[in-house]
N, C-alpha and C positions, 0 to 999 in steps of 0.2 A: 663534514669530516675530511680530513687531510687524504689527497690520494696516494696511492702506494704505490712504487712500480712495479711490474711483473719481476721485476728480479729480486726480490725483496724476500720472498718464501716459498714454499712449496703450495701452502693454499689457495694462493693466485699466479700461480701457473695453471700452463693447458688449459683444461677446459674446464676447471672451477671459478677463473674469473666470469668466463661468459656469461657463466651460470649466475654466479653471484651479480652482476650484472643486470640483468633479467629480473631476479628478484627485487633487487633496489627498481629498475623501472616502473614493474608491477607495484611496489607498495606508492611510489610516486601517482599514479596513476589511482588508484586506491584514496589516496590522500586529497587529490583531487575533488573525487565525486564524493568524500566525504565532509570537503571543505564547499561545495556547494550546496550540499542539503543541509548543514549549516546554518549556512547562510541565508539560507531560505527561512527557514525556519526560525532564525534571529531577527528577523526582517518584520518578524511582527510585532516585536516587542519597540526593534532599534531603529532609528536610522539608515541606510544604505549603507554610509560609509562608515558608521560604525558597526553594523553587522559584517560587515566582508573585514576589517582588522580585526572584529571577534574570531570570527574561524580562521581568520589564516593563523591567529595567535593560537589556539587550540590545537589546530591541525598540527602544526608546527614543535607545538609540546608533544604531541601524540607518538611522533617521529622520534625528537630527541632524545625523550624520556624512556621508550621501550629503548634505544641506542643503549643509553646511559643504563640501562639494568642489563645490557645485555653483556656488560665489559664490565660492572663495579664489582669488582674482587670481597669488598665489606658488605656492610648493611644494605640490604636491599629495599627495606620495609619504606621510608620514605618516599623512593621515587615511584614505589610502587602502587602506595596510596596516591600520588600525587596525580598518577597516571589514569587510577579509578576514579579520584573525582574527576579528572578533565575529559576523561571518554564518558562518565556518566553524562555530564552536559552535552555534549556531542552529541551523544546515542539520543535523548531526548528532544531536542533539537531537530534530528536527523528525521526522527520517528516522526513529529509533525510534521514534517516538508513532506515527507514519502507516502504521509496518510493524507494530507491537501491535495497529494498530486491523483491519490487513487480516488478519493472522495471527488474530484474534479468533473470527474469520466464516470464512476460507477453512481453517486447516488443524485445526480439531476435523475440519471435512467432511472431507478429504485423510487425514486418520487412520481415521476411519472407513471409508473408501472402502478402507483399503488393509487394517485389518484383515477387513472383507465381503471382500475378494478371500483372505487367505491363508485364511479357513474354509471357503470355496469352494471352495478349492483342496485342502483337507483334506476336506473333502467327498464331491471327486470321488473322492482314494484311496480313502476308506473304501466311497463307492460302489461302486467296483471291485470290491474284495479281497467284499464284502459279495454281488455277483451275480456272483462266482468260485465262494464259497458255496455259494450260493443253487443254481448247477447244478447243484457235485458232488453235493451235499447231494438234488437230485432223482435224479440220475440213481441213486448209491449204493441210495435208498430202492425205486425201482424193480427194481433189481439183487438187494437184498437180499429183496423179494417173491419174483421169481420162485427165488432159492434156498430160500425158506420150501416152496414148492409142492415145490421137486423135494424135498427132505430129506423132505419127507411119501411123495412118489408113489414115490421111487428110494430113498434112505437115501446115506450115504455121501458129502456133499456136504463135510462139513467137512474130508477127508483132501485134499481140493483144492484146489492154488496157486490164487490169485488172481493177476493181473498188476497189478489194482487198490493200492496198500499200503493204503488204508480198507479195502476188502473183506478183504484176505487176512490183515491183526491180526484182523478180526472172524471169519472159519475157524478163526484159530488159538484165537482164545478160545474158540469153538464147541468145540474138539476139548479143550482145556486142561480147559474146564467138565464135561464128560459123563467123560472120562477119570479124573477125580478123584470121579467117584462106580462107578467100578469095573465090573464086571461084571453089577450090577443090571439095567443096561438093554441089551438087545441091538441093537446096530445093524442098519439096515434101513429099509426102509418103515416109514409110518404117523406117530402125533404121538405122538412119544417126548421126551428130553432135548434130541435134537437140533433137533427141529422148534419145540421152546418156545425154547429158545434163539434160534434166528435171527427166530422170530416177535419176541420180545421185544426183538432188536436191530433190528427193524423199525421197532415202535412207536417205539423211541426218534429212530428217524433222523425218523420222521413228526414229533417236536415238535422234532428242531433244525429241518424244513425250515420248520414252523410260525414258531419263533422268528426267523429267516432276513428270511421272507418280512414278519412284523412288524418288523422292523428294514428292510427295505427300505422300508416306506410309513412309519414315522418321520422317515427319511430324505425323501422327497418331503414330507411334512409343513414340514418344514424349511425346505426350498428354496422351499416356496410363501409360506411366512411370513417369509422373510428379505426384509430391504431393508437397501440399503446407508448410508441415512439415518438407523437405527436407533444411539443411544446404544454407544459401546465398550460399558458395562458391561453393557447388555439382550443386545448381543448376544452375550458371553463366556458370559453365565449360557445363554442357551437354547439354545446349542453345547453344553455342557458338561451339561444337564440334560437333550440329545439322544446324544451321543456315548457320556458313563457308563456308559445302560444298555442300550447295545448287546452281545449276546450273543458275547464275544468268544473265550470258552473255545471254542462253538458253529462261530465262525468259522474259530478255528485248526483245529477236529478237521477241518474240514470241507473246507477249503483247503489240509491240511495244511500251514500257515504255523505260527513257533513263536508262542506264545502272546503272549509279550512284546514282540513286535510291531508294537504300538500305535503311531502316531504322535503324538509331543509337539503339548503345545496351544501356541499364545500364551500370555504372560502380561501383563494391564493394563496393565502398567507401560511396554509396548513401545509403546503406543499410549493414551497419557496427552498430551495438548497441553502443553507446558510453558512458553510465552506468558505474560503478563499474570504470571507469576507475582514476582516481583521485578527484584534488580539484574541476575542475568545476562542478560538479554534484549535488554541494550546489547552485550553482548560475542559474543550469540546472533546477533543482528541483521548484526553486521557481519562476526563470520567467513563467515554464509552466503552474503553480500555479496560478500565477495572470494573466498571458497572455489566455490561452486555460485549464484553468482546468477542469479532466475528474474525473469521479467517483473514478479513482485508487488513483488522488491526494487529492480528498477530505477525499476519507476514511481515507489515512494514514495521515492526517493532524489530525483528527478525533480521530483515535485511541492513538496518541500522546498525544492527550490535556483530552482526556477521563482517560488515565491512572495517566497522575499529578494529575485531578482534582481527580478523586477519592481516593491515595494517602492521597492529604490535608485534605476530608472531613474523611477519616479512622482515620487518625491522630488524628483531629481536636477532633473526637467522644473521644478518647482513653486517649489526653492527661489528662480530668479532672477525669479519674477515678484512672490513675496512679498519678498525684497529689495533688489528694485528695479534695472533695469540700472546703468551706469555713469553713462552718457548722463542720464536722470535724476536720478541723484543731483548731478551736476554743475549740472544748473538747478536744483534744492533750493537748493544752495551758493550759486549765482551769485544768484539771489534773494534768498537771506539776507544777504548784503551791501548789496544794496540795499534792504533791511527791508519787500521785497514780497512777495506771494503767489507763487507759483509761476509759477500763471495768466498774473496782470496780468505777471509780468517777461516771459511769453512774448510777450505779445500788444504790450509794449511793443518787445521785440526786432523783433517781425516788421513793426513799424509803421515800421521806419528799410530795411527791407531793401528792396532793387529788383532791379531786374532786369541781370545783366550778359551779359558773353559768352558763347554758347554755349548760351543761358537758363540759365545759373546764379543761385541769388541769391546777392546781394551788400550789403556793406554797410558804411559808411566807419570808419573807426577812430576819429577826430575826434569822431561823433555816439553812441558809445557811451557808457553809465553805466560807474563802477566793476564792478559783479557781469556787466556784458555785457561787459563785455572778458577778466573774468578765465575766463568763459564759452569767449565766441571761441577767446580760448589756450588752455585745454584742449583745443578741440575740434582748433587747429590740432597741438596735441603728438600726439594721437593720429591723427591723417591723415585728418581729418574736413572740416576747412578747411585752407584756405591763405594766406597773404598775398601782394597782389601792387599792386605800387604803379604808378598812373596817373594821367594829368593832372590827375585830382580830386581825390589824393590818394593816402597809402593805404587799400587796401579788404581786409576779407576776404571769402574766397569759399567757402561754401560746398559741400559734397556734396548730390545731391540729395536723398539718403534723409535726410540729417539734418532739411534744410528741409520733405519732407515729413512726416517725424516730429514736429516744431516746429510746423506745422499742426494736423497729426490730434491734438496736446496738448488742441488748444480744440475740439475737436468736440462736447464734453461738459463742459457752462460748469457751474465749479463753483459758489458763491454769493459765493465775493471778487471773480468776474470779473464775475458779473452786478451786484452792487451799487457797483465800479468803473464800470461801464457807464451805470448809471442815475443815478452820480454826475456821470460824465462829459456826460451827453446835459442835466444838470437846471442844469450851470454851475458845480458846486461844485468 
C-alpha cells in the first residue's frame, strides 16, 4: 500500500501513526508464523519449493484481501468469500503442522507410557503365576523331605496316595522305579531304592525352588530398573532379555499350570509413533479430530484459526488508515482543483468559516473556491453539511466532528503550510 505522509490527515498524526504502526508490524509478524505452519504443513503433500510459494501466495491474500474489505465502499461478499476459502486452507494446513509439532513431543511419551503400563501389567501376571510357584515349590520340597526321612525310618511310603497331584506322580514314579528293578531290593526301612529315590526327587525340587526364587529377584530387578521414560525399543529388549529366561518348564511343573501358558509379548510395531512420518498425517490429524478429539487437537486447531483470525482483523484495522478515509480523500481532491496543498486548502477553507447557529460553523457559498465548493457538496451528499439559506445569503453548515477534524488537519503544519505562512506573514 502507498505510504502517506504525517501531513496528510488527522489520523496519522501524533500518536495514531505509531499506533497504527505497531499493528501493521504485529499482523506482519503474525503473517509470518502463519506462513510457516503453512508451509510446514504443505510440505507434505508438495515440494519445498512449491510449498513455501504456496503460503507466501496465501499469506499474502490473507493480508491484501482483509485490506481490500477493509476500504471497499460496494460489495463486499466476494472478497469475503475469497478470504474464507484461502484462510480455510491456511487454518488446515496450519492445524497439521501445529499438531505434528505437538504429536512430535507428547505422543513418543504417550506410547511409551502405554507400553511401561502393558509390561507392568505382564509383569504383574508373571509375578503371580511365578510366587504360586515359588510356594508350591517350597512347600512340595518340604513334603518331599519329610517323606525322604519316613521311607528311611518306616519303608513303604511310596504305596501311598498323595492328595497332592505333585506328590502323588512323584509316589507313583517312586513305586514305577524300584518295581522295575524287581525283587532285588526288599522294601522296608533303611536307605534302599526307595529312599534314594525320593532323596533325589528332593534335590531336584531344591534347584526348581532355587531357580523360582532366582526368577523372582530378576523380576524385582526389573521393576526397579524400569521407567516409563525409557525408549520402546530399550524397553522391549530388557522385558524380553528378563522374561526369556525365566524358568517356565520349572513353573508349569510347579504350579501345575500347562506349559504353554506363557503370556504373548507386545510387538514394536504396536507402539512405534507414526507422526512426522509423511502424507498420512494430514488424514491422521483429522480423523482423530473429528473421530476422538483431545485437548492437543483442539488447541492446535485453535491456535491456527486464532492466528488468521487475528491477522484479518489487524489488517482489517490498518487498511483504512493506510488508505486514507473518505473524508480525506475528498480534501486531496478538493485541493487538487485548486492546485493547493492539502494543508493551505484547509487552512484557506477555515479562514471563510464563522460562527452560526447553535455554534455550528458556517460558511457562505458565494466566498467559496471551485475545489471548496465541490468539497462542501460532497460533504453535504453524505450528511456531513447542510445547506440553508439566510438573509446573508446561502450558507453551508457544517457537523461538528467534520469542523473539528478540519482543525486537528493543521495541528501538525506540514512544510507547504508553514512556507505559505512565511510567504504569507513576509507580503509575497
Amino acid at each position: 500500500m502507498p505510504y502517506v505522509s504525517p501531513a496528510t490527515g488527522h489520523a496519522r498524526t501524533g500518536i495514531a501513526r505509531p499506533l497504527v504502526a505497531a499493528l501493521f508490524a504485529a499482523s506482519c509478524l503474525l503473517s509470518i508464523v502463519s506462513f510457516y505452519t503453512t508451509q510446514q504443513g504443505m510440505m507434505l503433500y508438495l515440494s519445498p519449493w512449491l510449498a513455501t510459494l504456496a503460503a507466501l501466495g496465501i499469506q499474502s491474500s490473507l493480508v491484501l484481501v482483509a485490506w481490500l474489505v477493509s476500504i471497499q465502499q460496494g460489495s463486499r461478499a466476494l472478497l469475503i468469500a475469497v478470504y474464507g476459502i484461502t484462510a480455510t486452507v491456511s487454518i488446515a494446513f496450519s492445524y497439521v503442522s501445529i499438531y505434528n509439532w505437538f504429536s512430535a513431543r507428547e505422543r513418543p511419551a504417550l506410547m511409551r507410557r502405554a507400553l511401561y503400563d502393558e509390561l507392568t501389567g505382564l509383569a504383574a501376571q508373571t509375578g503371580a503365576r511365578l510366587d504360586e510357584a515359588a510356594s508350591k515349590a517350597g512347600r512340595n520340597l518340604v513334603a518331599l523331605e519329610e517323606m525322604t526321612q519316613a521311607e528311611r525310618r518306616h519303608g513303604y511310603i511310596s504305596r501311598t496316595p498323595d492328595a497332592d497331584p505333585t506328590l502323588n506322580a512323584i509316589r507313583e514314579s517312586v513305586a514305577r522305579e524300584v518295581a522295575a528293578l524287581g525283587t532285588a531290593y526288599r522294601e522296608g526301612s533303611g536307605q534302599g531304592a526307595r529312599y534314594t529315590a525320593f532323596d533325589r526327587h528332593a534335590k531336584l525340587m531344591r534347584v526348581t525352588l532355587a531357580e523360582l526364587q532366582a526368577a523372582q529377584r530378576a523380576l524385582a530387578s526389573w521393576r526397579a530398573e524400569a521407567r516409563p521414560g525409557q525408549p520402546s525399543e530399550e524397553q522391549l529388549r530388557r522385558f524380553h532379555a528378563f522374561h526369556d529366561s525365566l524358568p517356565w518348564t520349572a513353573i508349569a511343573q510347579a504350579s501345575g499350570a500347562p506349559a504353554e501358558g506363557r503370556p504373548p509379548l507386545p510387538s514394536l510395531a504396536q507402539y512405534l509413533d507414526n507422526t512426522g512420518s509423511g502424507q498420512e498425517d494430514l488424514m491422521q490429524a483429522f480423523q482423530e479430530l473429528f473421530a476422538a478429539p483431545t485437548s492437543r487437537h483442539v488447541f492446535a486447531l485453535s491456535l491456527a484459526a486464532f492466528i488468521d483470525v487475528v491477522i484479518f482483523l489487524l489488517a482489517f484495522s490498518c487498511g483504512p488508515y493506510f488508505h486514507g478515509d473518505a473524508e480525506e480523500r475528498l480534501r486531496a481532491a478538493s485541493a487538487a482543483l485548486d492546485a493547493a496543498e492539502e494543508q493551505v486548502f484547509v487552512r484557506g477553507l477555515l479562514r471563510k468559516v464563522g460562527p452560526g447557529g447553535q455554534g455550528l460553523a458556517q460558511v457562505e457559498v458565494s466566498s467559496l473556491t471551485h475545489g471548496e465548493q465541490h468539497f462542501c457538496l460532497s460533504l453535504a451528499q453524505r450528511g456531513l453539511a447542510v445547506v440553508e439559506e439566510s438573509p446573508a445569503g446561502r450558507m453551508y453548515i457544517f457537523d461538528r466532528e467534520v469542523h473539528g477534524r478540519l482543525l486537528d488537519s493543521l495541528a501538525q503544519q506540514g512544510l507547504p503550510l508553514r512556507a505559505a505562512s512565511r510567504g504569507a506573514a513576509a507580503g509575497l
